[in-house]
N, C-alpha and C positions, 0 to 999 in steps of 0.2 A: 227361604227367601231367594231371589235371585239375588245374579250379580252388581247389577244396577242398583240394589234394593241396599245390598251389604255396603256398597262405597256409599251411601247417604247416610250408612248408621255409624262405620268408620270415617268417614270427612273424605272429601272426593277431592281439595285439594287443600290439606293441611298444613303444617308443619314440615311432614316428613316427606310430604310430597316435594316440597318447595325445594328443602335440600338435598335432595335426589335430582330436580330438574338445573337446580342451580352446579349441581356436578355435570351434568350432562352437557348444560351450557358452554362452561368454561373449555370441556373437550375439545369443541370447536375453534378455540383461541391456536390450539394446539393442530389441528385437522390441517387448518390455516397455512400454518410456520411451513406443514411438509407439501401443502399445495404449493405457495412462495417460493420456496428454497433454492430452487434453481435460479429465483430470478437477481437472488444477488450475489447464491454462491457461484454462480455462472457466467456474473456480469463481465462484459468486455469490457473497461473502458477507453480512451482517444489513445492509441499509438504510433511510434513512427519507424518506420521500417525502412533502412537506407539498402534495399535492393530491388530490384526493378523483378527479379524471377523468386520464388521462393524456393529457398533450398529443399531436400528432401529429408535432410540430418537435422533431426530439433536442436540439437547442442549446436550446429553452425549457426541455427534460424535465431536462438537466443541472444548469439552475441550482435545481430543486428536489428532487435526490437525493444524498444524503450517506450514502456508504456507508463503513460502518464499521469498517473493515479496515487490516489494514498491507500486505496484500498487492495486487498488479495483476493484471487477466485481461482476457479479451478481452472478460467482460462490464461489468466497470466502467470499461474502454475507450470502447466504443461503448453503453453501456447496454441492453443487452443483458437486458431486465426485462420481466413482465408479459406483455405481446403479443408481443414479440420473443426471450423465451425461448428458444420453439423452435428460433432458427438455431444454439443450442449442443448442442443434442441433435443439430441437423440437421446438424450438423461431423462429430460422434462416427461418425454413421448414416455418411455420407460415406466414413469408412477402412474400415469393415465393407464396403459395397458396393466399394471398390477390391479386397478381398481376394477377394470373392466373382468379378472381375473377372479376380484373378490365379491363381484358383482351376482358372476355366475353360481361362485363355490357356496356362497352364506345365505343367500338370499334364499333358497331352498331352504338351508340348514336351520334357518330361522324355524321354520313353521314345523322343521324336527325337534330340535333340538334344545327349542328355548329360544327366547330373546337377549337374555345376560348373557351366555357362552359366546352368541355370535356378536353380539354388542363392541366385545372386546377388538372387532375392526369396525365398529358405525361409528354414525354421527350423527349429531341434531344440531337445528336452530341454525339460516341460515344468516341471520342478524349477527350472530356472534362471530361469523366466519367472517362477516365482512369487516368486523373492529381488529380481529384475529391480524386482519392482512396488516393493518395502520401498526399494531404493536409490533409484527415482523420486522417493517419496515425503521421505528425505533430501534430496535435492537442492533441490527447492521448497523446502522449512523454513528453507533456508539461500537460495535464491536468492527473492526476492520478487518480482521485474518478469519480466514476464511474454516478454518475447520475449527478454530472457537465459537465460530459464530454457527456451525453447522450441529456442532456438539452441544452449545445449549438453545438451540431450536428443536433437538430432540430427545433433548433427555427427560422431558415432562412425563414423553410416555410411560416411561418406567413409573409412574407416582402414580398416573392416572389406569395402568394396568394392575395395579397393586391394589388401589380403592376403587377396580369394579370389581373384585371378592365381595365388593361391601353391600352391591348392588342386590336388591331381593329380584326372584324374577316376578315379571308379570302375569297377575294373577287371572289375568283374563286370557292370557295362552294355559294356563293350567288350568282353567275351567274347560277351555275349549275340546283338552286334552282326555277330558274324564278323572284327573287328577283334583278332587274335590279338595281332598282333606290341606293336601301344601298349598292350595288356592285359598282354605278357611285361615290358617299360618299366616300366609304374608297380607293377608286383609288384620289379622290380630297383630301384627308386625307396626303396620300404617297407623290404624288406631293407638296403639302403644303412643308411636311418636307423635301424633296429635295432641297428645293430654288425655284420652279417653280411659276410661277405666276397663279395664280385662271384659271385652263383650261377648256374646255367644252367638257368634256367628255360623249360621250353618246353614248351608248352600245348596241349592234344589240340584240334581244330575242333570246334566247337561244333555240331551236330546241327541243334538247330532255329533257327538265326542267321539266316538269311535267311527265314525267317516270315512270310508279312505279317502285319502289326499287328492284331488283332481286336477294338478297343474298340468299333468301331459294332454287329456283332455280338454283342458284350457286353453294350450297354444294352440293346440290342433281345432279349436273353432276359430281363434283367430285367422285365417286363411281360411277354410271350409264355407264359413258363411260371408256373402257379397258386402254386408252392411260393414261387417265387424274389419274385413279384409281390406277395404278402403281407406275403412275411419284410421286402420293402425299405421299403414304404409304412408299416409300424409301426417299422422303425431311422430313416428320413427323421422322423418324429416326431418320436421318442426323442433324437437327433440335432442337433436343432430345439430341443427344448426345452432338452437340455445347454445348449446355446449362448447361449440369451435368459436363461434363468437366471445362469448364472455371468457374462455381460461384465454383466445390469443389475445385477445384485447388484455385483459392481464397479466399476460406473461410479457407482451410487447409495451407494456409500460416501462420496461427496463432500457426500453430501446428508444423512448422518445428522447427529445433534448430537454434540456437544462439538471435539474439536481435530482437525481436518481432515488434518494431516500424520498422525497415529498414525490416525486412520480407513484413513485409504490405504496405511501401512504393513503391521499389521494386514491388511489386507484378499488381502494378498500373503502373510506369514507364514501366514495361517493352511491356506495349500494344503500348507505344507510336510510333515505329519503324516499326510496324503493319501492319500502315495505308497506310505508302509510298511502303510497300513493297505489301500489293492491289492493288494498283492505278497501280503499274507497271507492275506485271504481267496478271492482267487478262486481261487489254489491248494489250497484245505481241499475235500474230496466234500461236506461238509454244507451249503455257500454257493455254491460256482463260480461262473463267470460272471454266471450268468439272475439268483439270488439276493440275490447282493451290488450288482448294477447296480440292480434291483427296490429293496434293502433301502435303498442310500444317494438314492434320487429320491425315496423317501414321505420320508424325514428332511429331506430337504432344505425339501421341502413343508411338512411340518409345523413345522416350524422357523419356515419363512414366515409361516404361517396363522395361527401361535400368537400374533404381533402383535396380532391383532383382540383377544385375549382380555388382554392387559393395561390395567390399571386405569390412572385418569388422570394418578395421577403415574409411569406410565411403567415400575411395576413394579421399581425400581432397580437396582443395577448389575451381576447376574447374570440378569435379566429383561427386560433390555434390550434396545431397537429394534436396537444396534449388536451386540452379544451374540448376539442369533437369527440376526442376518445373516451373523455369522462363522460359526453352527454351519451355517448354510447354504450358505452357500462353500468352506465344507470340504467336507460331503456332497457336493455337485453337482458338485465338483474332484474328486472320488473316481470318484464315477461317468462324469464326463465322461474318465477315464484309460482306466475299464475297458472304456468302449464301443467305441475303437478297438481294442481285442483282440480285443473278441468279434464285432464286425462282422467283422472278417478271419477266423473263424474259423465264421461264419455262409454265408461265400458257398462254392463251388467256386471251385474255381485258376483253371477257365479264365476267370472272370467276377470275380472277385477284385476287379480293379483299376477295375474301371467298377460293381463295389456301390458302395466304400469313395469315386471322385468323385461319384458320384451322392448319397448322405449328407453328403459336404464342402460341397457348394455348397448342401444345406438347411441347414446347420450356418451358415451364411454369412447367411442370410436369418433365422434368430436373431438373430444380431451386427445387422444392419440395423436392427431392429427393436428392440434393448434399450436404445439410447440415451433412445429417448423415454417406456418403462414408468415412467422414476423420475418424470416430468411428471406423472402420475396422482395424484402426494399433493394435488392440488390439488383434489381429490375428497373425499381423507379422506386423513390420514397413513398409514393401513395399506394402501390399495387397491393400491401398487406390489408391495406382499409380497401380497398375496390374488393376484394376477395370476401371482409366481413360486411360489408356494404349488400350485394348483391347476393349473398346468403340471407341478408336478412330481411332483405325488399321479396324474397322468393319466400321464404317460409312466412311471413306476413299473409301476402297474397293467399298462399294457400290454406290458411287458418280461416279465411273467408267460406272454404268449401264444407266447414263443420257445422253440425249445426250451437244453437245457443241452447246452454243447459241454467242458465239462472231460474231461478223458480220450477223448474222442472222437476216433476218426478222422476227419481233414480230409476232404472229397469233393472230389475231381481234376475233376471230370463233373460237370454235369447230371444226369446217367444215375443214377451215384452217390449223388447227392442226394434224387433220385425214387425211388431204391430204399433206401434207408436211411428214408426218412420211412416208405416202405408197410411197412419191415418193423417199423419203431416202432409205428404204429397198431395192426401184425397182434398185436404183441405185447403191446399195451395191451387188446385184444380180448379177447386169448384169457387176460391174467390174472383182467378180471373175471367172465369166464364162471366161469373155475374158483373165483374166490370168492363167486358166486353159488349157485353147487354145491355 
């Protein structure tokens, strides 16, 4: 039988599946804490400073700063103010560049070396990261010192690095593999846990298992050919800008006014409303993919921009600095879902996998970079929203330049792709001839 054939006779989403994905799930609660961490173990909050020049001696600088807080961080630790600000963006900027780091290293390693081994740094389910952010932010409200609170936001991983030993790997990379027999195993594994009785499963030789790998030749079309070489440099954008918007817009929830835990709470709830509103529109012919990616990046933006246009008290509490940024993290958490669909749905098969790293590690150079946009209010309070504002009215607009893949057939090829585009143009040609006519 095939593989497709064996998961119908083992249960394709049983029991054992469930709690396998319900482990994977909760990861993300966890993913969460170390995305957060900076934003409360880092927090400034209202201090006063009775000197007009800042000393250069931190031990002088201590005895003339009273900050006024009940809470600890690493900035009212080391004072951490003014000039030295940046080394708490510069922490933030720091996990972004390791991701971008582990972006590069596993994401190969995967298609070597298994999914389980490299698993042991992923993640899934961005639903669960968004609830991830709201229990973070629980947690600080109740834990105030800051390396209690940083010690258990990360001690999970030790439990959840311990029960992925428990993890089977995936039976569909070890088919892939030419690896039949440990692929017929953990298909008898699954069924076990389902309730199924001891089955005999056994699995046709996989065709193209011994394959070599082609991701060099994967990037090397993206650039080579004109269609693929556009489509990437405007999703690397798109991609880019996702990512600077939603982590600063999250990270700078630490920075709006009033109560710092329900900011950060908040800031996590409000992806939740996100997901359904995905699922609905890019399935509708009148939105799809192009539409609704385009529709939620200009809202986002606008959302942003509309900052500048409130009056000096601030516009009150549906008007608000914190208010636009929520309607903003929602849109950019909307969009930022659907672009992994439709970039997957943008490339060819054969080149799939080396579009989708090639936009991840732009996506990463976002995150690097969003820690320190919230630092700009020092400009003007609105300048870090003009910054996500105008990122996001830009990559909107040029989302417009793709085309729509809803109801579309995938292109397997190249080939595919080059001839599905010439017959689109042919066919854009030849409508408005005839409506010129």
């Amino acid at each position: 039988m095939d593989l497709d054939e064996a998961f119908e006779l083992v249960g394709e989403f049983g029991p054992r599946q469930k709690r396998l994905t319900a482990f994977l799930v909760l990861l993300q609660v966890f993913v969460a804490f170390q995305s957060m961490l900076i934003v409360l173990v880092g927090a400034v909050p209202e201090y006063h400073l009775d000197l007009e020049e800042i000393p250069a001696s931190r031990e002088v600088l201590a005895k003339h700063v009273r900050f006024a807080s009940n809470f600890t961080s690493i900035a009212t630790e080391w004072y951490l103010i003014k000039h030295d600000a940046y080394k708490v963006s510069l922490a933030a900027s720091l996990y972004f560049a390791g991701l971008l780091i582990g972006n590069i290293m596993f994401g190969p390693l995967s298609d070597k070396l298994g999914r389980k081994p490299v698993y042991l740094t992923g993640s899934l389910t961005n639903l669960t990261f968004a609830v991830g952010i709201a229990i973070y932010a629980l947690l600080g409200y109740y834990i105030r010192e800051w390396r209690f609170l940083a010690f258990i936001s990360n001690s999970p991983g030790l439990f959840f690095f311990l029960l992925s030993f428990m993890l089977p790997e995936s039976p569909r990379w070890l088919y892939s593999q030419g690896r039949t027999a440990e692929a017929e195993n953990v298909l008898q594994y699954i069924a076990l846990g389902n309730g199924k009785e001891r089955l005999s499963v056994k699995l046709k030789q996989c065709i193209g298992a011994v394959k070599k790998d082609d991701s060099e030749s994967g990037v090397l079309s993206l650039v080579k050919h004109p269609v693929l070489r556009w489509r990437t440099v405007i999703l690397m954008y798109i991609w880019y800008v996702c990512s600077l918007v939603y982590y600063g817009l999250t990270l700078n929830a630490g920075e709006l006014g009033g109560n710092l835990y329900l900011n950060v709470a908040l800031s996590g709830l409000v992806e939740v409303p996100a997901f359904p509103l995905c699922i609905f529109f890019i399935e509708k012919s009148w939105s799809g993919r192009r539409k609704s990616t385009t529709a939620f990046l200009i809202f986002a933006g606008i959302a942003c921009i509309f900052t500048m246009c409130l009056p000096e008290n601030r516009g009150g509490f549906f008007f608000s600095p914190s208010i636009l940024a929520l309607c903003g993290k929602l849109t950019v958490s909307a969009a930022f879902n659907i672009i992994y669909i439709y970039t997957s749905e943008l490339y060819p098969t054969v080149v799939r996998n080396a579009g989708l790293g090639v936009c991840s590690m732009t996506c990463r150079f976002g995150g690097i970079l969003a820690p320190f946009v919230p630092s700009l209010k020092t400009l003007g309070p609105s300048v870090p929203f003009v910054v996500f504002g105008i990122s996001g009215l830009s990559a909107g607009f040029l989302t417009l330049l793709l085309p729509e893949t809803l109801n579309k057939p995938i292109a397997e090829t190249i080939e595919d792709l080059q001839t599905s585009t010439y017959q689109m143009l042919k066919n854009k040609k030849v409508n408005q001839l005839e409506e010129n006519s």
